[in-house]
TORMISE-73163 format. One line per 5 residues: for each residue x, y, z of C-alpha. Coordinates in Angstrom, 2 decimals, decimal comma, m for minus. Example, Ala and Ser with C-alpha at 12.3 -4.5 7.8 and 13.67 -1.06 7.14 Angstrom:
<nodes>
12,30 m4,50 7,80  13,67 m1,06 7,14
</nodes>
This chain:
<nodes>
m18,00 53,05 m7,11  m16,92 49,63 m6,39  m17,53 48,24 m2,69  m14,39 48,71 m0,66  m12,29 45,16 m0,94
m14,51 44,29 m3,32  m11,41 44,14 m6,02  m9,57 42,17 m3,72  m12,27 39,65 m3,35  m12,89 39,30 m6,80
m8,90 39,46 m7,24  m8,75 36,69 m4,54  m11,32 34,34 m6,32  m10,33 34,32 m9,97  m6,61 33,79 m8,98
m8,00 30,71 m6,50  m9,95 29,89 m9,14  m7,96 28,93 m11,60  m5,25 27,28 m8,99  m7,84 25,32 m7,15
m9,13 23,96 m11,00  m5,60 22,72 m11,75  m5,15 21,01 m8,53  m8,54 19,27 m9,00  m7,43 18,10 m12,36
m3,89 16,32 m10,67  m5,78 15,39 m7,92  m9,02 14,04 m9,85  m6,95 12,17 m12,25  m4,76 10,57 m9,76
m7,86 9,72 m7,38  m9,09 8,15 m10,68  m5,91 6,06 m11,59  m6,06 4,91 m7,82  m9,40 3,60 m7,63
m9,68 2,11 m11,36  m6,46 0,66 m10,47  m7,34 m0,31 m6,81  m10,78 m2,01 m8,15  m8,71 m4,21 m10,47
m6,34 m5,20 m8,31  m9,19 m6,09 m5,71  m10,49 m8,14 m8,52  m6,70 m10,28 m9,09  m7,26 m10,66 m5,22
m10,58 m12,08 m5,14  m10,18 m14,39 m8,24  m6,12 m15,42 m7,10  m7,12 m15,87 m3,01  m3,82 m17,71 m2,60
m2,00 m14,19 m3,16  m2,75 m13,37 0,61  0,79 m15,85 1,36  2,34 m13,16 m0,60  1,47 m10,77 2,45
4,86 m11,16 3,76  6,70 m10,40 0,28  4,70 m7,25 m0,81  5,22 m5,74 3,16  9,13 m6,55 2,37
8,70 m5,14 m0,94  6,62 m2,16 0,36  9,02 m1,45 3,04  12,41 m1,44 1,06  10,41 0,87 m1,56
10,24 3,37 1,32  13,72 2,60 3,03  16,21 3,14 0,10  13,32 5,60 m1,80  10,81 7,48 0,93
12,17 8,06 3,36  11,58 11,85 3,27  7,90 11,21 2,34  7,13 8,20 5,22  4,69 10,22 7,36
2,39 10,72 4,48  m0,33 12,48 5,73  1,16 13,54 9,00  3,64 15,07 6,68  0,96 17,32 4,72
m0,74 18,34 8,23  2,79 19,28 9,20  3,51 21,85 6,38  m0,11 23,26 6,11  0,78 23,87 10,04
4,41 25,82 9,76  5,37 25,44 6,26  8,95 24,28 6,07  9,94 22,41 2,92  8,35 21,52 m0,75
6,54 17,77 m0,44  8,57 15,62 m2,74  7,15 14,65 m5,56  7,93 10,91 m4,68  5,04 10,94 m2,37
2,39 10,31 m4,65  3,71 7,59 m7,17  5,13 6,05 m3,68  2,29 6,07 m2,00  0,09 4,30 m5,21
2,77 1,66 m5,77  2,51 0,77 m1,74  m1,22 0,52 m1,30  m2,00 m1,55 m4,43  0,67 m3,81 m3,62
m0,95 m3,95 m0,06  m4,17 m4,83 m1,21  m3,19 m7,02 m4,01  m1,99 m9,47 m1,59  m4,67 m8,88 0,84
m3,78 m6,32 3,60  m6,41 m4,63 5,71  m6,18 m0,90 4,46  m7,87 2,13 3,01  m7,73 4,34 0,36
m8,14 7,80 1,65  m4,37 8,14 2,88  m3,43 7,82 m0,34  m5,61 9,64 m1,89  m4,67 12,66 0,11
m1,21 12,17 m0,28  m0,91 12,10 m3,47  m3,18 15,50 m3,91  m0,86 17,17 m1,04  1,80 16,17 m3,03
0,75 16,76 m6,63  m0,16 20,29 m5,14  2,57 21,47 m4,05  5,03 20,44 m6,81  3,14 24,09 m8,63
5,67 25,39 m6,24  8,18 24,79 m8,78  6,42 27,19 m11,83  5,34 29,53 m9,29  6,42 31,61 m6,51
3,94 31,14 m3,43  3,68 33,46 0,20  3,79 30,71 2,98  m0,02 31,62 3,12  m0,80 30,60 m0,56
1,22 27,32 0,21  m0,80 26,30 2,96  m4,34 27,27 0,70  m2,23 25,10 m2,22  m2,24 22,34 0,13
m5,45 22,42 1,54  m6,70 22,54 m2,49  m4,72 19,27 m2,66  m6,05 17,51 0,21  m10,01 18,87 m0,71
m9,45 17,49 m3,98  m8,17 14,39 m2,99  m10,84 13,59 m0,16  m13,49 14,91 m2,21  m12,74 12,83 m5,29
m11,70 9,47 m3,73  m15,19 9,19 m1,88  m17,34 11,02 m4,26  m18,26 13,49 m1,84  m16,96 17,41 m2,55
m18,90 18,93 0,29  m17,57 16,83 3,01  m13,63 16,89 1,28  m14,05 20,94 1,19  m14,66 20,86 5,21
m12,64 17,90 5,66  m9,50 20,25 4,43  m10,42 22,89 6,21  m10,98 21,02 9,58  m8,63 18,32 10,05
m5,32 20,48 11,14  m6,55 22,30 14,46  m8,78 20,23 16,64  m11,95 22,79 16,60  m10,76 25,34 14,49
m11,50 25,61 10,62  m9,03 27,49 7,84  m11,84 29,72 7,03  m9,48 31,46 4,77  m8,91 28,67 2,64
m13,04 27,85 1,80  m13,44 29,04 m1,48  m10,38 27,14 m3,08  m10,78 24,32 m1,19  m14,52 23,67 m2,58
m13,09 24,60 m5,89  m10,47 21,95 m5,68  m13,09 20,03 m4,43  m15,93 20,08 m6,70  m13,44 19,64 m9,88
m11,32 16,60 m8,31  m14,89 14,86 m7,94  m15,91 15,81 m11,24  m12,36 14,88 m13,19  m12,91 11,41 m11,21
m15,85 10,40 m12,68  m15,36 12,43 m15,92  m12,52 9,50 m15,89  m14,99 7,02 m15,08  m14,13 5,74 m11,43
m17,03 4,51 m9,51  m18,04 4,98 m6,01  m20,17 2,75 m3,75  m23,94 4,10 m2,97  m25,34 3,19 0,12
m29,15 3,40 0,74  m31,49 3,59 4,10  m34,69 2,17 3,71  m35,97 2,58 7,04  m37,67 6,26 8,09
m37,74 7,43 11,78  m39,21 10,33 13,51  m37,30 11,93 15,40  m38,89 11,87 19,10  m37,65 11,90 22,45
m36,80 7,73 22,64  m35,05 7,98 19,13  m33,11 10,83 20,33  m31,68 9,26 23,62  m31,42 6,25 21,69
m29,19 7,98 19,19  m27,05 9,50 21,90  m26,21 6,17 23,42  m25,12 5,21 20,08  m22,92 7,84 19,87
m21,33 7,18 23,29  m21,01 3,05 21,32  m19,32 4,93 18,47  m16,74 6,85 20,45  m15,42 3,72 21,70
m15,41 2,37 18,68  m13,19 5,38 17,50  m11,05 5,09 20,21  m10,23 1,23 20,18  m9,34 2,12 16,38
m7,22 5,17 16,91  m5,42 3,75 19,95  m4,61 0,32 18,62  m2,48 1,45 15,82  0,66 2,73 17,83
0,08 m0,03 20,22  1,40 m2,29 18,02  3,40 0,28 16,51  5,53 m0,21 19,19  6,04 m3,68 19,17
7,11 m3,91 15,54  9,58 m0,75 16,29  11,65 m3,13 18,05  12,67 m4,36 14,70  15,65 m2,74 14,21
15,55 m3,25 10,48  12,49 m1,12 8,92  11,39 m3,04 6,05  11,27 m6,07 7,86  8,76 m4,56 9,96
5,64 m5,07 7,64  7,67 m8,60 6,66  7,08 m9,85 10,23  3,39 m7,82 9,56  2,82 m9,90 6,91
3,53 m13,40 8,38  1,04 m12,79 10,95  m1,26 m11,55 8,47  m0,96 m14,53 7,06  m1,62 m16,62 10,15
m4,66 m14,83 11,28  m6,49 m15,24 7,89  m5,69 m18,84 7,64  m8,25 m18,72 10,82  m10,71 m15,58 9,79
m12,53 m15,03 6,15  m10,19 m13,11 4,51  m12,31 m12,57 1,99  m14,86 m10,35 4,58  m12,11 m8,64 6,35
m8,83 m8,51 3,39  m8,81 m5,36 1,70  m11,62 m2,19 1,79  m14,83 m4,65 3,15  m16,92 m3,17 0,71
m18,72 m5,66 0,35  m19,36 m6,18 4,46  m20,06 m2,37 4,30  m22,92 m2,28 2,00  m24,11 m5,73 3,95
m24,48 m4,26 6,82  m27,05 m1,95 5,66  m29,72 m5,07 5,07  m28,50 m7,72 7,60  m27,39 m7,50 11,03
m23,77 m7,83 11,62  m21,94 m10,15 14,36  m20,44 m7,52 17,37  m17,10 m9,31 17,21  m16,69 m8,04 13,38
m15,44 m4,40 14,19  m13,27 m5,73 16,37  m11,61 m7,87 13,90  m11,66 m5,35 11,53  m9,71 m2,97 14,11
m7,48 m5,89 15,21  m6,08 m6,66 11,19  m6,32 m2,62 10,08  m4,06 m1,89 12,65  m1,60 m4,71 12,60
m1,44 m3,83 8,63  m0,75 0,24 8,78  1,39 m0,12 12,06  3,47 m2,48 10,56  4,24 m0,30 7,49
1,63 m1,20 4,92  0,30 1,60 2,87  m3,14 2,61 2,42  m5,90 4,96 4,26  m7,73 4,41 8,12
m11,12 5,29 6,80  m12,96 2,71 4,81  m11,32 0,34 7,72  m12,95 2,97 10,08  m16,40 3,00 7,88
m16,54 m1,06 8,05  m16,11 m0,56 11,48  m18,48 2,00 12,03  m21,06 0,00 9,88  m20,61 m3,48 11,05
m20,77 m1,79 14,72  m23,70 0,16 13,93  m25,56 m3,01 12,26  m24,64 m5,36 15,09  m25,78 m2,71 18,12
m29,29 m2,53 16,70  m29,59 m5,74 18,53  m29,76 m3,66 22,04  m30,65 m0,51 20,82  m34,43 0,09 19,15
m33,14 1,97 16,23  m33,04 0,39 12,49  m30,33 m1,33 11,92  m30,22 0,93 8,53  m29,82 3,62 9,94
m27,60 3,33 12,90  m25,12 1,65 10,28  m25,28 4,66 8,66  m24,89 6,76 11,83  m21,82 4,57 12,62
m20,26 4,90 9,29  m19,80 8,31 9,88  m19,26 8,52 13,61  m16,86 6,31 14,08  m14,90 7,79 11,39
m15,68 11,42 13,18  m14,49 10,33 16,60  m10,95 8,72 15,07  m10,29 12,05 12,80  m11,73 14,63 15,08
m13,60 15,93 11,99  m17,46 16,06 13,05  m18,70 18,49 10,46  m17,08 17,15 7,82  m18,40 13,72 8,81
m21,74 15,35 8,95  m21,64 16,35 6,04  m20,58 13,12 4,33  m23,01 11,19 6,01  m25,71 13,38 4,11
m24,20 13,33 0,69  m23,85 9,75 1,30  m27,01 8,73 2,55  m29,33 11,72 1,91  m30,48 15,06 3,95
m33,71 13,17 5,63  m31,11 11,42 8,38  m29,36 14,53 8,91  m30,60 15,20 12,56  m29,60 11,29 13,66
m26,21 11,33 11,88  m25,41 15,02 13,33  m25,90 13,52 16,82  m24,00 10,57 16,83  m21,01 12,25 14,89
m21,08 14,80 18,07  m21,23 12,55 20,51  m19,23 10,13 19,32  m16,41 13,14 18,64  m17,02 15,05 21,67
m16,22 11,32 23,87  m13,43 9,48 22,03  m11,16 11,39 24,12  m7,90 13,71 22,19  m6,67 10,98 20,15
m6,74 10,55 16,55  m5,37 8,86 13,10  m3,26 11,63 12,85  m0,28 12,58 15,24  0,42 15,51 13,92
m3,27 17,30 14,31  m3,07 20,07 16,79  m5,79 21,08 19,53  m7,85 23,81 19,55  m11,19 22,51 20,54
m13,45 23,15 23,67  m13,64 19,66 23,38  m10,57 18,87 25,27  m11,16 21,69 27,96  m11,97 19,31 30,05
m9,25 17,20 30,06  m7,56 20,95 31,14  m5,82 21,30 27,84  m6,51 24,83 26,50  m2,97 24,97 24,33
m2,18 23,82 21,40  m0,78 20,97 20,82  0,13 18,35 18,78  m1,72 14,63 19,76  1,72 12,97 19,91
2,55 15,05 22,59  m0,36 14,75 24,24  m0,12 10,87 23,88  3,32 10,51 25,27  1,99 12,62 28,51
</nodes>
């Protein structure tokens, strides 16, 4: 005699199977279109460096794209926390092509963005338009998103273990969608693998340096942390700052017009070829030579004049340059390699502006390999558990013991809590 639920479970996991395999084929496949796509028109950029006047154009072209043809897909991934939340209505299937079209014109011409948003968005939506061959229980729909947005995390960084959580994680501050695991790392594990089946590439990163973990190094790692929440919270609080200042154009796609123009101003005064674009290349630098401190905070200062205005594109590789460059440039004051505490701000930064710590943890290890674990799991937690409740996403919702003492034990949504 068969276990009892045992024909459930099994029930359960061939039927996710399959489901989570498709979505990780979409979401693979676009992931892989992005970044093939994304890499060459880095390349045009690089090789063409008067294209950054053209900042002003592609933020006029980017924003009429969305006025006359998005407008019921704008939030982008505010949108996807929203359904997987209290499902209401089928993503459009605009989202995703929408989405591409914006963030390679924002990066052809030299805008400070990522590539994670759209990833995500265009696995959310690629997900959900199996809503149209099959009929899905609210329940499943949420699961078929959180496939979507495994898949596309996972496959965009080259990193399924840290997309799987990622899905699970980023909704409700502190809680996890338990119930959604074994899809989700499906989704995951095949969107990475369709990726690079494709043949999309994904930066490595290496620490050469090796530290014992001891009582100095530990303290020493904490005080990064605390360095790393700020960090986080500079980032997550600067983008509706001058969100509001460019909502006082009354005319939305002029918004990442007037974006553009000062863009254009502030690179004719700061390398745009270190800070245009992903930073990659600053990234991986800051792993063998010390970084200037006033780099993150350029990076925050054009990221967040580029996505407020209405650019397209993701907060995290912004959020890993600053992280890195941060990291590199504190091991000035604090006695840790400068290796390593890139590394540790890579991730922490990036955990203390999503309010994702495990999954941050977990990237940081697939990323730069299980003997940092300990250092990387400490300044993720600090660094999450002191950026305060805000975050790149307005639509997350609290759960967490982290915010207990601020007195909020309810849940609710961070732009709520940001208007208080």
């Amino acid at each position: 005699m068969l276990p009892k639920g045992l024909p459930d479970l099994l029930l359960f996991t061939f039927k996710w199977l399959g489901l989570a395999t498709l979505v990780g084929i979409l979401a693979g496949s676009a992931s892989a279109l992005f970044l093939i796509s994304l890499a060459e028109a880095t390349s045009i950029r690089q090789e063409n460096s008067w294209l950054f006047y053209f900042l002003p154009v592609a933020g006029l072209l980017v924003g009429l794209i969305y006025y006359y043809l998005g407008k019921d897909v704008e939030k982008g991934n505010n949108q996807i926390i929203d359904e997987v939340i209290e499902p209401q209505q089928k993503i459009s299937w605009r989202m995703a092509p929408l989405v591409l079209i914006g963030t390679l014109l924002t990066h052809v011409a030299g805008g400070s963005a990522g590539r994670e948003g759209t990833a995500v968005q265009m696995g959310g939506s690629l997900a959900d338009q199996l809503n149209h061959f099959f009929q899905f229980s609210l329940s499943d729909r949420r699961t078929l998103l959180v496939c979507g947005v495994s898949a596309g995390f996972a496959s965009v960084f080259g990193t399924p273990l840290a997309g799987t959580v990622f899905a699970l994680e980023v909704y409700i501050i502190g809680k996890m969608r338990y119930e959604s695991l074994i899809p989700a790392l499906f989704a995951a594990i095949t969107g990475d693998f369709i990726c690079k089946l494709w043949g999309a590439h994904h930066t490595h990163y290496h620490i050469s340096s090796s530290t014992e973990l001891t009582v100095i190094p530990f303290l020493l790692a904490i005080a990064a942390g605390l360095i790393f929440a700020l960090g986080g919270w500079l980032f997550t609080n600067a983008i509706p700052f001058f969100k509001q200042f460019f909502n006082k154009v009354s005319f939305p796609p002029l918004r990442p017009f007037v974006g553009g123009i000062i863009l254009v101003v502030l690179f004719l005064v700061i390398d745009k070829g270190r800070f245009a674009g992903l930073g990659v290349e600053t990234i991986v630098e800051s792993f063998s030579r010390r970084q200037p401190l006033y780099f993150f905070l350029l990076k925050i200062l054009l990221t967040s004049l580029t996505l407020a205005s209405g650019f397209k594109g993701g907060e995290v590789t912004p959020l890993f340059f600053v992280g890195a460059t941060l990291g590199s440039a504190i091991a000035l004051f604090i006695p840790l390699p400068a290796d390593l505490l890139a590394a540790m701000g890579f991730v922490a930064v990036f955990a203390a502006a999503a309010n994702t710590p495990l999954a941050c943890i977990l990237m940081g290890i697939e990323l730069f390999g299980s003997e940092h674990s300990i250092f990387i799991a400490i300044a993720c937690i600090i660094a999450y558990l002191f950026s305060g409740h805000t975050g790149i996403y307005s639509s997350q919702q609290v759960g967490s013991p982290k915010h207990a003492i601020w007195g909020l034990h309810k849940r609710k949504r961070l732009k709520d809590l940001n208007s208080n």
